[in-house]
N, C-alpha and C positions, 0 to 999 in steps of 0.2 A: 642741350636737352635740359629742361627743368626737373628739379627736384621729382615731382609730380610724377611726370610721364617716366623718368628714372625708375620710380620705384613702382609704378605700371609695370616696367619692360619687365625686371625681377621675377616681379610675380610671377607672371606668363612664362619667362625663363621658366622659374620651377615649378611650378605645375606641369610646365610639358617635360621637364625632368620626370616629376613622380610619375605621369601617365603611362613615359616609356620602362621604366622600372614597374611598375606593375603589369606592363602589355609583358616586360620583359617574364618576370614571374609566371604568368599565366602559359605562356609559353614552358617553361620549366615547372613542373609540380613539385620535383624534387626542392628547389628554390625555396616555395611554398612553405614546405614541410619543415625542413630546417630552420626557420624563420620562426615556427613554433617554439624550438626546445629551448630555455628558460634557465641563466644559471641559478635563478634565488628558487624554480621550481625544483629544481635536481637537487640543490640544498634541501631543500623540504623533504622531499622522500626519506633523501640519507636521514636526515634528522628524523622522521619519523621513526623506521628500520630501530633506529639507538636506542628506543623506548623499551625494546626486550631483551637490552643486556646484547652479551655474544652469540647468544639464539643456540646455542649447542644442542646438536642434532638429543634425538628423543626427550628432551625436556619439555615442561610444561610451558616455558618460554618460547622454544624454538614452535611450540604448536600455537602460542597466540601469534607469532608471528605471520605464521603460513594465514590462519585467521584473516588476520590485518590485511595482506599482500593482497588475497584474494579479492578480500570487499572493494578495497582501493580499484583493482581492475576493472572490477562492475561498475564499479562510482563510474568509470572512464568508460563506460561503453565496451568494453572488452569481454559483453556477457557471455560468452559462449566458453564458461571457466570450467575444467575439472579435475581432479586429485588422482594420482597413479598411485595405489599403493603398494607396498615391500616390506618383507622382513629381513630384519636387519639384526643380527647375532652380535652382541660386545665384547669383544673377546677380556680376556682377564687380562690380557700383556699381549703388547704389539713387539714385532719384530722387525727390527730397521734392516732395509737394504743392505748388501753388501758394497762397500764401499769399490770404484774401480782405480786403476791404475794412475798416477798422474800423464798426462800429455807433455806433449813441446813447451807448453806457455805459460804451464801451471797445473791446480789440481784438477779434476776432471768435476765436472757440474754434471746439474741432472739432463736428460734427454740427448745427449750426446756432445753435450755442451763443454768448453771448458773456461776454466774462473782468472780469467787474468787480475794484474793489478794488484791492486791495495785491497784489504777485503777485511769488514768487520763480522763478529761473530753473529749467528743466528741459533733459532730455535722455538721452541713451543712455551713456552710460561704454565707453568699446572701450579703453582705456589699462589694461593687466594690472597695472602699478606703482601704479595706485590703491588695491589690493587689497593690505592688508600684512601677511597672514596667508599667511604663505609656504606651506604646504600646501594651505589652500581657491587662490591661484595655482595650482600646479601641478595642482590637480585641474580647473579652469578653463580650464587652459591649451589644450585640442584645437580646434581653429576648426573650424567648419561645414566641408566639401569643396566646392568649389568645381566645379560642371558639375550634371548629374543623377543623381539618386541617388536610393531606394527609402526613402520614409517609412513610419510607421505613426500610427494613430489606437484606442486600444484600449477597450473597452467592454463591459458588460455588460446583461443587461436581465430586469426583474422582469417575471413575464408574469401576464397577468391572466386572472380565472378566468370570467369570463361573455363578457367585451369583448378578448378578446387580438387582436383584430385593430385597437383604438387604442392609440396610447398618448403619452405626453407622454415627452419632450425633456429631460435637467437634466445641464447640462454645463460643463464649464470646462477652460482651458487647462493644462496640464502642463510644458510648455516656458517658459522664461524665460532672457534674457539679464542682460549686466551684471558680469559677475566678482565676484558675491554667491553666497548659498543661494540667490533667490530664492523666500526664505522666506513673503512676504507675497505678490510677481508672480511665479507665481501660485500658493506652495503655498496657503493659504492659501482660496484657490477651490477648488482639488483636493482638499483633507481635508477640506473642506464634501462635497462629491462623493462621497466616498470614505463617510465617516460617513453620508450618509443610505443609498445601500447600504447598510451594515451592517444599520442600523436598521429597513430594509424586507425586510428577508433575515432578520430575527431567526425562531424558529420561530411556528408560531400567525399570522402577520403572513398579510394574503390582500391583494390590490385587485381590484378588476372589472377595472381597464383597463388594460395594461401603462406599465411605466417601465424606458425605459434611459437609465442611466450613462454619460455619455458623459468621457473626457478627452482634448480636441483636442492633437494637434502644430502645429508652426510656424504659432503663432497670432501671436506675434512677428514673422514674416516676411511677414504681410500677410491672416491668416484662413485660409490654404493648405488647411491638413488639415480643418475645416470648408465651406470652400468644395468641398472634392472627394466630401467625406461628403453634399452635396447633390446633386453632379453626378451621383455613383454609386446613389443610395438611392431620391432623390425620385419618378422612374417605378417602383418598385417596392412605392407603399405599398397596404397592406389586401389585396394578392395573397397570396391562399391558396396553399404551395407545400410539398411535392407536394398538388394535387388530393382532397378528402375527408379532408387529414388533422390541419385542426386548428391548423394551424402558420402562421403568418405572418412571416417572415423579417425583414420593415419592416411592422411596424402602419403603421396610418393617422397622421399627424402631428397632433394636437390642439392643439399649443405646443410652445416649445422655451423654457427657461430658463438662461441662461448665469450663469457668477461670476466676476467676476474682481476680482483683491487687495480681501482682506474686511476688514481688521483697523486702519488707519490713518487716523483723521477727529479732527485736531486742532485744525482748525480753519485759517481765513484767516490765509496769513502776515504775521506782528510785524515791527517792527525788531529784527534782532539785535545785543545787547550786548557788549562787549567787559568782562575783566575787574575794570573800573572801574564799569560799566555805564553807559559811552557806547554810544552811535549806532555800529555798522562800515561802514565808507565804504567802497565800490568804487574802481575807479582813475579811474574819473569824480567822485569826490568826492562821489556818489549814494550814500542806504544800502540796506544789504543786508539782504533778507528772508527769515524763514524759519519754519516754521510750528513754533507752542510744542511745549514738551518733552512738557508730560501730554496722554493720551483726554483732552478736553474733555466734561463732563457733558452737555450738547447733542448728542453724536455720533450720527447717524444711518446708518442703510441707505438706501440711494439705489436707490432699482428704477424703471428707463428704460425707456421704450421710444420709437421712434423716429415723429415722426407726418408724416412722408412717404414711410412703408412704405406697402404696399398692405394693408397686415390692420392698420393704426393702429385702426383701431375695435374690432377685437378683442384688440390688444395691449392697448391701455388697458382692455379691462376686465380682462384676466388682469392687468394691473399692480396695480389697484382690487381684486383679490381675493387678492393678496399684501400689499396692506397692509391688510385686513382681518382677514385669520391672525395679521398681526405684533398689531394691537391685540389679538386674543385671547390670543393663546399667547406670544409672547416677553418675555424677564424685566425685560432690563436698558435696551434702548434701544430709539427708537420708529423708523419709515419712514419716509420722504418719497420721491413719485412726479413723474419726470420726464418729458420729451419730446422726448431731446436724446441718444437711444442712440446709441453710435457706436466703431468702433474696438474692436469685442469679436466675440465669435464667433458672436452671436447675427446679425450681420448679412445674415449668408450663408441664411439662413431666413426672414427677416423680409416677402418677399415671396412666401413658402412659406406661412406660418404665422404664428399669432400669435406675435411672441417680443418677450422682456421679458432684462434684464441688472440681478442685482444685485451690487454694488460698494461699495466707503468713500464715496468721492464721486461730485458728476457728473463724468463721464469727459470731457468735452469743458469745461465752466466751471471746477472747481474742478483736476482734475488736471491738464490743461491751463495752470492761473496758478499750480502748484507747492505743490501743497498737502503733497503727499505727496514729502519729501525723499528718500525712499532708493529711488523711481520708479527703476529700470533704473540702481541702482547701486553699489558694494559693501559699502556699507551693510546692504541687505537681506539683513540675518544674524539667524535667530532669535532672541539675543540682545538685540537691538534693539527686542523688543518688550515691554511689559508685560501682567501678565493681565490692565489694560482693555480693551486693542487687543485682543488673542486673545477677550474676553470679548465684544466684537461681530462679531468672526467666528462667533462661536457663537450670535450672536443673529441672524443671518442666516440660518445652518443653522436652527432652531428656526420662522423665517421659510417657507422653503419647502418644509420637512418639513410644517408645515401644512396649508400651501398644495394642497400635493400631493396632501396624504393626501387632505382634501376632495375634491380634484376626479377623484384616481382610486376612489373607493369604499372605504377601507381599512377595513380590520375584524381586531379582533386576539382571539386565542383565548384565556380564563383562564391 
């Protein structure tokens, strides 16, 4: 065969390659869809989100931020945006849980969890001078007001064309404290959010059953703004309003899926070395841990759900068909499903509905024993991430973009 006719054959090869990957595509919307989400766009979000500081619920900050989110959804087609509002009371002094008993394997973790291993400390950061970027301080700097005051929760919603009176739930928090970006708690979950919008708002894109966008306020301060989004919404679902015309205000609730900090799973904390590389001893003469520098190749999504809700039987299977989509559709990292939800905004639903939470780790064993160093502190500066970390935020997104598409009907036009 000459040279010639050789690189003939090639061509014709691949092109009836691309035609069957594209018949194949078309065939799969879901495929489609996935194929959209963008790690340098999911950067851009996050990066944007970083522009209002840690967004701390009732500040001036945390309000252009809601601002910002909202416009960005309209930019994207996702006009059909609107604000839930709540009062929201500061107390003067918060009261921590009582602490419960240790278990068999260690100390006991949140949601019924317990903390094996090696475990470095955690906590809240309220100290401004930990923050030595003297600009991200002073943009930091507005505290919460203290009494009641008038929150929001802002949202938009894909409606669907046969079933607009159900729909599913996929939401995450907005608000974070700590005198960082809080770029990972929780932009991070909110540009997951934000991106699949986009991506279901593209033109051509249809579902049968509705999907709203939801990003909660003062999730930080106890689930607030999700908690009030249930008290307000829940009697109103699958009511037709006005009367013959079409419109359902709250579909029926089918599930709710929450995100919170997507991008950090490095694993169980090390001993940290000093630069000799000895042991770093505490002032107890104990050493001090803290979880390695790189993504660890092992990193997973962690999708919870909690099995002493009232819909644990149907959480777990929406959990069971989140990580179904991951084994089909995402590129880089695989799932693992727990039973140990807790401390997320899914909570506030979980006796509503079926609801599931995906996140880096589990939220109660692993972040809990300090997996995640820059947890609520001023650390969480986009900076501080690599694009492995950002590259499992995006393989979350890919996750329940999936997820979704399946279960709401999606179907997308040439």
């Amino acid at each position: 065969m000459s040279f010639k006719t050789a690189t003939v054959a090639a061509a014709l090869i691949a092109a009836t390659g691309l035609a069957q990957a594209q018949a194949a595509d078309a065939a799969d919307p879901v495929a489609t869809l996935v194929k959209h989400l963008e790690l340098e766009k999911y950067k851009a979000t996050i990066k944007g989100l970083t522009q209002f500081g840690d967004r701390r619920q009732g500040t001036a900050r945390n309000r252009a931020a809601l601002d910002w989110i909202e416009a960005q959804l309209k930019s994207y087609g996702c006009t059909n945006t609107e604000r839930l509002q709540y009062q929201f009371t500061e107390p003067a002094k918060r009261t921590p849980a009582a602490p419960r008993g240790p278990l068999a394997g260690g100390p006991a973790g949140q949601g019924g969890s317990t903390l094996f291993g090696k475990r470095a400390p955690i906590g809240v950061n309220t100290d401004p001078l930990a923050q030595p970027d003297e600009r991200l301080r002073k943009l930091d700097a507005e505290p919460t007001p203290e009494g009641t005051s008038l929150r929001e929760n802002v949202y938009c919603t894909k409606i669907g064309t046969t079933r607009p009176d159900e729909m599913y739930i996929v939401g995450a928090h907005m608000d974070g404290i700590g005198w960082g970006e809080a770029a990972n708690d929780n932009g991070s979950g909110t540009a997951l959010v934000m991106e699949l919008a986009r991506i279901f708002s593209l033109p051509g894109v249809t579902t049968e059953r509705s999907i709203r966008f939801v990003l909660w306020n003062n999730e930080e301060t106890g689930l607030n703004g999700a908690y009030a989004y249930v008290e307000q919404r829940k009697g109103l679902q699958g009511i037709e309003s006005p009367k013959g015309s079409g419109l359902y205000p709250e579909p029926k609730w089918l599930g709710m899926i929450q995100h919170d900090m997507m991008m950090f799973d490095h694993g169980m904390p090390v001993p940290k070395l000093d630069a000799a590389g000895k042991p770093v001893l505490d002032a107890k003469g104990q050493p001090v841990y803290a979880p390695p520098k790189e993504q660890r190749a092992e990193a997973d999504v962690n999708i919870e759900y909690q099995s002493t809700s009232k819909h644990a039987d149907g959480a777990a299977k929406l959990a069971w068909h989140f990580r179904a989509a991951n084994d089909k559709y995402a590129t880089n990292y695989p799932a693992a499903v727990g039973f140990h939800m807790t401390n997320t905004d899914s909570t506030p639903f979980m006796d509503e509905v079926p609801a599931i939470s995906l996140r880096e780790n589990e939220r109660g064993q692993q972040i809990g024993a300090g997996w995640n160093p820059h947890w609520h502190q001023p650390t969480d500066l986009f900076v501080n991430y690599s694009d492995k970390d950002f590259l499992l935020g995006l393989n979350a997104a890919q996750t329940t973009l999936a997820a979704v598409a399946q279960l709401t009907g999606v179907k997308v036009k040439p």
